[in-house]
N, CA, C and O atoms as a GROMACS GRO file, in nm:
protein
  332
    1UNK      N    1   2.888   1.170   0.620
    1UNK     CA    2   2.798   1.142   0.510
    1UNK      C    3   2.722   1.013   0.539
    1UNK      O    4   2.793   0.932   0.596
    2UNK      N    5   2.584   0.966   0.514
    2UNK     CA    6   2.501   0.863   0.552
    2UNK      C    7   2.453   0.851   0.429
    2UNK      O    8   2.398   0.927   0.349
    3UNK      N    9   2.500   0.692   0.432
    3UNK     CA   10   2.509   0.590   0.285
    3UNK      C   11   2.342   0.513   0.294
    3UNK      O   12   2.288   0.449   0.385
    4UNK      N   13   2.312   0.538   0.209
    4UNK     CA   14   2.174   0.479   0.192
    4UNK      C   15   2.132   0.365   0.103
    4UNK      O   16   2.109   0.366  -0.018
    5UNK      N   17   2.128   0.268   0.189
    5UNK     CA   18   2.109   0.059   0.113
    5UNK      C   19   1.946   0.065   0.090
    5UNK      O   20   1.866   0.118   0.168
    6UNK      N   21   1.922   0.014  -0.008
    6UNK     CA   22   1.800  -0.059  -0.050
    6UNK      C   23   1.796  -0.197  -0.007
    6UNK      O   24   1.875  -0.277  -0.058
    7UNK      N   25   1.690  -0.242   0.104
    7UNK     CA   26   1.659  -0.352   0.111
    7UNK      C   27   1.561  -0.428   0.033
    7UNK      O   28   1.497  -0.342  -0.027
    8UNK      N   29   1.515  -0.547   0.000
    8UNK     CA   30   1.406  -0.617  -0.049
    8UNK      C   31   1.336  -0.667   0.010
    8UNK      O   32   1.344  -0.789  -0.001
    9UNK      N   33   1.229  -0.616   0.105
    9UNK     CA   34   1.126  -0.708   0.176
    9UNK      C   35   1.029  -0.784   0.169
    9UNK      O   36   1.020  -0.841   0.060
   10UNK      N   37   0.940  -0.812   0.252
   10UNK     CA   38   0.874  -0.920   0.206
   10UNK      C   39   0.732  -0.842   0.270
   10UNK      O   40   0.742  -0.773   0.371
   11UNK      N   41   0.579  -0.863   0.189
   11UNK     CA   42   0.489  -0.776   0.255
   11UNK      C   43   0.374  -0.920   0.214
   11UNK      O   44   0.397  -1.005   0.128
   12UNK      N   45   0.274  -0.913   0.288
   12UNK     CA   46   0.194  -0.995   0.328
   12UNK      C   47   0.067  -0.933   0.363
   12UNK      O   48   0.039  -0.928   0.483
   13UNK      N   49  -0.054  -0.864   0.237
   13UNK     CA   50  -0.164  -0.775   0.254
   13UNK      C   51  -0.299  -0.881   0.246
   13UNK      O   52  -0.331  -0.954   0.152
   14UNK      N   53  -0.353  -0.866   0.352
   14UNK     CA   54  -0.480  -0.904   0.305
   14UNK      C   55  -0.607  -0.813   0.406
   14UNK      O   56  -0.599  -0.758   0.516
   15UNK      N   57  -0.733  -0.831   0.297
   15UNK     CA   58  -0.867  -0.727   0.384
   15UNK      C   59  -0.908  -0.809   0.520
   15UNK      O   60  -0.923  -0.930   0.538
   16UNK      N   61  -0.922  -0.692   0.613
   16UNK     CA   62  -0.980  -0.730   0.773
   16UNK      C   63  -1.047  -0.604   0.796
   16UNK      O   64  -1.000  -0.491   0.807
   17UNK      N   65  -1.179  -0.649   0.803
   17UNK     CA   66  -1.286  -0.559   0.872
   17UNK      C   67  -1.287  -0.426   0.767
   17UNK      O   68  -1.252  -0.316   0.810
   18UNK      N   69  -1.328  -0.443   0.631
   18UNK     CA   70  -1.311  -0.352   0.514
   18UNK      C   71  -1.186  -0.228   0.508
   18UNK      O   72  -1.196  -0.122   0.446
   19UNK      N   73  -1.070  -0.271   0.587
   19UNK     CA   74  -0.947  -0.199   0.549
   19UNK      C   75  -0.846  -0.308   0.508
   19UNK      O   76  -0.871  -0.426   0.531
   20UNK      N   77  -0.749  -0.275   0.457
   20UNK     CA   78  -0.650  -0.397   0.377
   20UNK      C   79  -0.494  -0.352   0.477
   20UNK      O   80  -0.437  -0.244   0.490
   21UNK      N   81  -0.466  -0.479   0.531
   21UNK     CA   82  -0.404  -0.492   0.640
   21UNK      C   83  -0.225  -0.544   0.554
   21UNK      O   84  -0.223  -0.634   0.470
   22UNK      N   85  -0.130  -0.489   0.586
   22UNK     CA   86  -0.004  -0.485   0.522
   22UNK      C   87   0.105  -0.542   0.623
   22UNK      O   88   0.142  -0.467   0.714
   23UNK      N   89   0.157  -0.668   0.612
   23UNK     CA   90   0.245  -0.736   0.715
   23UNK      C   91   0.386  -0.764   0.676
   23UNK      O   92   0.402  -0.835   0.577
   24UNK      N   93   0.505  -0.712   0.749
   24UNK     CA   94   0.613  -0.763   0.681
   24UNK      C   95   0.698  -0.856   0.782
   24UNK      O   96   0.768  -0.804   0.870
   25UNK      N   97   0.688  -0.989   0.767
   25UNK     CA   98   0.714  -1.106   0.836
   25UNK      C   99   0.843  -1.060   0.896
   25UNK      O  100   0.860  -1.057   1.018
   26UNK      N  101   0.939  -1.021   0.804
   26UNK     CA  102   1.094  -0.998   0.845
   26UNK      C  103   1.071  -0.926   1.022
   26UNK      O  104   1.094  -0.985   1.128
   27UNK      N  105   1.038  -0.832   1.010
   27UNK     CA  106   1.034  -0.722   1.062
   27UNK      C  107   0.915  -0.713   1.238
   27UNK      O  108   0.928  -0.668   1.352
   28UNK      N  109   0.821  -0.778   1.166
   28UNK     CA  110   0.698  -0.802   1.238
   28UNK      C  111   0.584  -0.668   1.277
   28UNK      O  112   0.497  -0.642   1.360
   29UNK      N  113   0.670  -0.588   1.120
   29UNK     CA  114   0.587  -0.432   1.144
   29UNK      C  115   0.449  -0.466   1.052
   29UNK      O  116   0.441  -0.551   0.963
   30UNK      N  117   0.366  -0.394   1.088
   30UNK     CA  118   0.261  -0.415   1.002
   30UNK      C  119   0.184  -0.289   0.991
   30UNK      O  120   0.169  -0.230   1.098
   31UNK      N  121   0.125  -0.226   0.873
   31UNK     CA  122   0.037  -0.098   0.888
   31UNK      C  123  -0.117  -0.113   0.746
   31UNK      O  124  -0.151  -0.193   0.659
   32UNK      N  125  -0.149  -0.022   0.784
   32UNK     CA  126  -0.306  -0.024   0.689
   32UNK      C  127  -0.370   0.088   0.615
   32UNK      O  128  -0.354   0.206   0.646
   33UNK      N  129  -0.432   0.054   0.534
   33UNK     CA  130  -0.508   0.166   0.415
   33UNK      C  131  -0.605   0.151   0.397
   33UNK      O  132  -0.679   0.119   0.490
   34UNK      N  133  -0.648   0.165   0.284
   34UNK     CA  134  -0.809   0.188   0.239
   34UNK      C  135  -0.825   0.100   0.099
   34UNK      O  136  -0.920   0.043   0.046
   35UNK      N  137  -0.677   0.118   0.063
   35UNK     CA  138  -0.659  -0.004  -0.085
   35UNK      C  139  -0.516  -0.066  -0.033
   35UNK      O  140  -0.467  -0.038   0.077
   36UNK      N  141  -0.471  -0.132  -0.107
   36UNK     CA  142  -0.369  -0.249  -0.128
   36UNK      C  143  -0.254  -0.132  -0.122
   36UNK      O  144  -0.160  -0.116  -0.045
   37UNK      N  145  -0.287  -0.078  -0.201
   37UNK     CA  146  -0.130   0.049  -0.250
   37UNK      C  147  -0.134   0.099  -0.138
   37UNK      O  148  -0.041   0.074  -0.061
   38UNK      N  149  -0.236   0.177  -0.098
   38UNK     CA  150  -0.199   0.214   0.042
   38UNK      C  151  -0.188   0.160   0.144
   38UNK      O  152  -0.139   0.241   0.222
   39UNK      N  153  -0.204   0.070   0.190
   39UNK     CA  154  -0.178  -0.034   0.279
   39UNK      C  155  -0.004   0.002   0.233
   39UNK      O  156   0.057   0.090   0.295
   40UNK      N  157   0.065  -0.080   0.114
   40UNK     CA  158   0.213  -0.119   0.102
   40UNK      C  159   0.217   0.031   0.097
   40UNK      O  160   0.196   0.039   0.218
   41UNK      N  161   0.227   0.164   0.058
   41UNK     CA  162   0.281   0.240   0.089
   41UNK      C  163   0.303   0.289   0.264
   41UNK      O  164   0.389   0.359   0.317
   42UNK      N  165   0.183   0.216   0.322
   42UNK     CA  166   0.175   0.297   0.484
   42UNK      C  167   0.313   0.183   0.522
   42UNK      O  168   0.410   0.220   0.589
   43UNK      N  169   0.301   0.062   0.474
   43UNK     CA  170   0.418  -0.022   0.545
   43UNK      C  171   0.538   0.017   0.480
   43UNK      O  172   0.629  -0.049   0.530
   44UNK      N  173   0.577   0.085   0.400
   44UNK     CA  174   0.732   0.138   0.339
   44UNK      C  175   0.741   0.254   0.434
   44UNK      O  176   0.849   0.256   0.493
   45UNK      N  177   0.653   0.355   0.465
   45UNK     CA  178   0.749   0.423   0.547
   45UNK      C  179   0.730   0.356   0.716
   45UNK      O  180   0.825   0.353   0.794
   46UNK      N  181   0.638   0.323   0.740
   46UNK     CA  182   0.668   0.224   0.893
   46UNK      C  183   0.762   0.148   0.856
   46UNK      O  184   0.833   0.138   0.956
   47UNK      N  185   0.798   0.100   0.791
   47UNK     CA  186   0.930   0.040   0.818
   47UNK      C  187   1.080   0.093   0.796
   47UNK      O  188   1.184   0.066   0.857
   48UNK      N  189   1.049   0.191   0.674
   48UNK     CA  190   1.146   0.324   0.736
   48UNK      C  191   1.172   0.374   0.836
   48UNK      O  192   1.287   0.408   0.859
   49UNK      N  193   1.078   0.391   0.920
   49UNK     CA  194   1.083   0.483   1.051
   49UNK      C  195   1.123   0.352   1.132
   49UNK      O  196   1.185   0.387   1.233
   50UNK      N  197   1.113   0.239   1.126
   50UNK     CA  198   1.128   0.146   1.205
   50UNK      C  199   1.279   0.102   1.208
   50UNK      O  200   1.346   0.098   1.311
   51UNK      N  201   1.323   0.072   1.087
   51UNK     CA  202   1.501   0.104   1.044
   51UNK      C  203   1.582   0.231   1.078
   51UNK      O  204   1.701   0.254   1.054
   52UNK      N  205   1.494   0.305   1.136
   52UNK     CA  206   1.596   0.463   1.121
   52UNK      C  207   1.647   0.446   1.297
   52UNK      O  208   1.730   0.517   1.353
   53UNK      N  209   1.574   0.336   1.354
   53UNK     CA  210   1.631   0.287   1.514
   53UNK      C  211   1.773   0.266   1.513
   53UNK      O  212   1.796   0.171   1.438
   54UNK      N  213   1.862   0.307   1.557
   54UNK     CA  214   2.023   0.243   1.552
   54UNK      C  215   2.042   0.145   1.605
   54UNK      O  216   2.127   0.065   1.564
   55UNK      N  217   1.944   0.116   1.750
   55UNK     CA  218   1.960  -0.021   1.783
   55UNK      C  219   1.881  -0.168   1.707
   55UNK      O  220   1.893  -0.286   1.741
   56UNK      N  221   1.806  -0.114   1.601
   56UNK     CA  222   1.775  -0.243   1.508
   56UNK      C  223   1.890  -0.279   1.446
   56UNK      O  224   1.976  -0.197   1.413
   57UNK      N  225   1.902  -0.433   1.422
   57UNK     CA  226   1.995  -0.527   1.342
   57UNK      C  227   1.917  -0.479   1.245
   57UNK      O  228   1.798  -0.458   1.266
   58UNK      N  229   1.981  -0.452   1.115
   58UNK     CA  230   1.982  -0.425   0.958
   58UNK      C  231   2.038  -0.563   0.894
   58UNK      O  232   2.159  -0.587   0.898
   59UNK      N  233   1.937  -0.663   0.829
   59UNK     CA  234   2.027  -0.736   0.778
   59UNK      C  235   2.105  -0.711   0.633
   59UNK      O  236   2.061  -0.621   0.561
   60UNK      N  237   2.191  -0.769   0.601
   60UNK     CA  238   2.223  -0.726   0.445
   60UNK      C  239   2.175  -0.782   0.363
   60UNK      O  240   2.173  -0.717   0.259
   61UNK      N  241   2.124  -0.893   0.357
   61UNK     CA  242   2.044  -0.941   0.292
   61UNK      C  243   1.883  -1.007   0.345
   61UNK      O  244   1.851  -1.115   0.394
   62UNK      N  245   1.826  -0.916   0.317
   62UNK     CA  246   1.695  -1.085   0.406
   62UNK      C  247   1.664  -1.162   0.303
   62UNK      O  248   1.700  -1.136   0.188
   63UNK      N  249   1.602  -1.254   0.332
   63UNK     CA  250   1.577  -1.383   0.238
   63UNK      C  251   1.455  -1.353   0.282
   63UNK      O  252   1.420  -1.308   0.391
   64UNK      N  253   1.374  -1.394   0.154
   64UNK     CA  254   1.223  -1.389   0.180
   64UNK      C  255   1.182  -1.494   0.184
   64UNK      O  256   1.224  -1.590   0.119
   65UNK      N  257   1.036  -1.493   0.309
   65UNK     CA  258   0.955  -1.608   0.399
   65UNK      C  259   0.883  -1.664   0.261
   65UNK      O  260   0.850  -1.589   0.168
   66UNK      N  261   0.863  -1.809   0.262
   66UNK     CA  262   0.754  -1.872   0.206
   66UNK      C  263   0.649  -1.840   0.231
   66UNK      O  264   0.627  -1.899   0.337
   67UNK      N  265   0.548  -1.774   0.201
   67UNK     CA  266   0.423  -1.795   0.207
   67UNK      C  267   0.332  -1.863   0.133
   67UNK      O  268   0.351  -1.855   0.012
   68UNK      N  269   0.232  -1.933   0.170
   68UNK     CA  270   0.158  -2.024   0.138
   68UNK      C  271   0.030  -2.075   0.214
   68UNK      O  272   0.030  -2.065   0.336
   69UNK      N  273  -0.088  -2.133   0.145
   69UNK     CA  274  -0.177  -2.134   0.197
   69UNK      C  275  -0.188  -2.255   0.249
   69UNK      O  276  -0.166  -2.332   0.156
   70UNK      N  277  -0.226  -2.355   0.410
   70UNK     CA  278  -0.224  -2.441   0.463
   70UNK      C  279  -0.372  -2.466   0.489
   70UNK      O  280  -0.444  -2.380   0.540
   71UNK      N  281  -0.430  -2.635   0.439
   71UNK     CA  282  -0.605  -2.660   0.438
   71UNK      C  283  -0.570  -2.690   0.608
   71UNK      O  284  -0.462  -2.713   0.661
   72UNK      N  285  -0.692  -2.680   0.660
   72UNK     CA  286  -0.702  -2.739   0.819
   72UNK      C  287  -0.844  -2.785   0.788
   72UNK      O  288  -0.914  -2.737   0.700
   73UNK      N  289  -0.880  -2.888   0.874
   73UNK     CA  290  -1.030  -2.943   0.895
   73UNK      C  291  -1.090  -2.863   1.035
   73UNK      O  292  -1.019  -2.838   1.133
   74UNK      N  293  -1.199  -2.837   1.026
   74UNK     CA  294  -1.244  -2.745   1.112
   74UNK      C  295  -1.399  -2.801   1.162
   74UNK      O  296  -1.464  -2.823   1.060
   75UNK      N  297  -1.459  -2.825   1.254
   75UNK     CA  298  -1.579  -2.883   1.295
   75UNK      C  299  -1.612  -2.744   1.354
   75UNK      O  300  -1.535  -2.656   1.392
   76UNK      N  301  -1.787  -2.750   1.351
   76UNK     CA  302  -1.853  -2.621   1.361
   76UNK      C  303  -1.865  -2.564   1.294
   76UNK      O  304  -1.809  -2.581   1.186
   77UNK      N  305  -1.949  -2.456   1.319
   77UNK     CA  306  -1.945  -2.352   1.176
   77UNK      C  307  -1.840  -2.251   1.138
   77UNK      O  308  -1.761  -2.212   1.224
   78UNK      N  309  -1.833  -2.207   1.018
   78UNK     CA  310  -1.712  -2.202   0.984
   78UNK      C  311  -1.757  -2.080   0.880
   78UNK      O  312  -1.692  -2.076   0.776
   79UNK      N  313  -1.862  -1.981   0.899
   79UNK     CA  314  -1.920  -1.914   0.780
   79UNK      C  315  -1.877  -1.751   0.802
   79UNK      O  316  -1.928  -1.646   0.764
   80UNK      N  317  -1.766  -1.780   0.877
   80UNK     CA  318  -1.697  -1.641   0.861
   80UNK      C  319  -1.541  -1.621   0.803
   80UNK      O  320  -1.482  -1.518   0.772
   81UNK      N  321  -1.485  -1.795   0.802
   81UNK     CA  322  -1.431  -1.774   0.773
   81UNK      C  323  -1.380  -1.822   0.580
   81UNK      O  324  -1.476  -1.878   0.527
   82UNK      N  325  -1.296  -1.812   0.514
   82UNK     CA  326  -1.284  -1.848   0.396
   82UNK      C  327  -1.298  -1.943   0.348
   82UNK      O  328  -1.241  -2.015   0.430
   83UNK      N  329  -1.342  -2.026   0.251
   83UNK     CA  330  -1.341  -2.147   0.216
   83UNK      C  331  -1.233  -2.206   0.097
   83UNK      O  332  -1.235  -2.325   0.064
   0.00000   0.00000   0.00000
């Protein structure tokens, strides 16, 4: 019989090149959609399929990454990227 754990991960979406890009730090899997939902739905089963490896470590708990936004000073132009 195969016992089935719910993990809590951590997902990290933002838009690149008008598709919305879905990152899960833990893991270092990442996948993409057309909206946000789909983006996090394409990364729930990539990372399903990515856990269903026997040789991946499963942790029992992950702790989720800080994310946060860091200012940098930047010389040159800079009009592609965010302000």
């Amino acid at each position: 019989m195969q016992v089935t754990n719910t993990l809590e991960l951590s997902a990290v979406v933002w838009r690149e090149d008008g598709i919305y890009v879905a990152l899960n730090p833990e893991f270092d899997v990442a996948s993409q959609g057309k909206s946000v939902e789909e983006a996090l739905r394409n990364l729930k089963e990539a990372l399903e399929l990515y856990l269903e490896d026997e040789d991946v470590e499963k942790p029992s708990k992950a702790e989720a990454p800080i994310v946060t936004i860091v200012k940098v000073d930047v010389s040159g132009s800079t009009s592609s990227l965010r302000a």
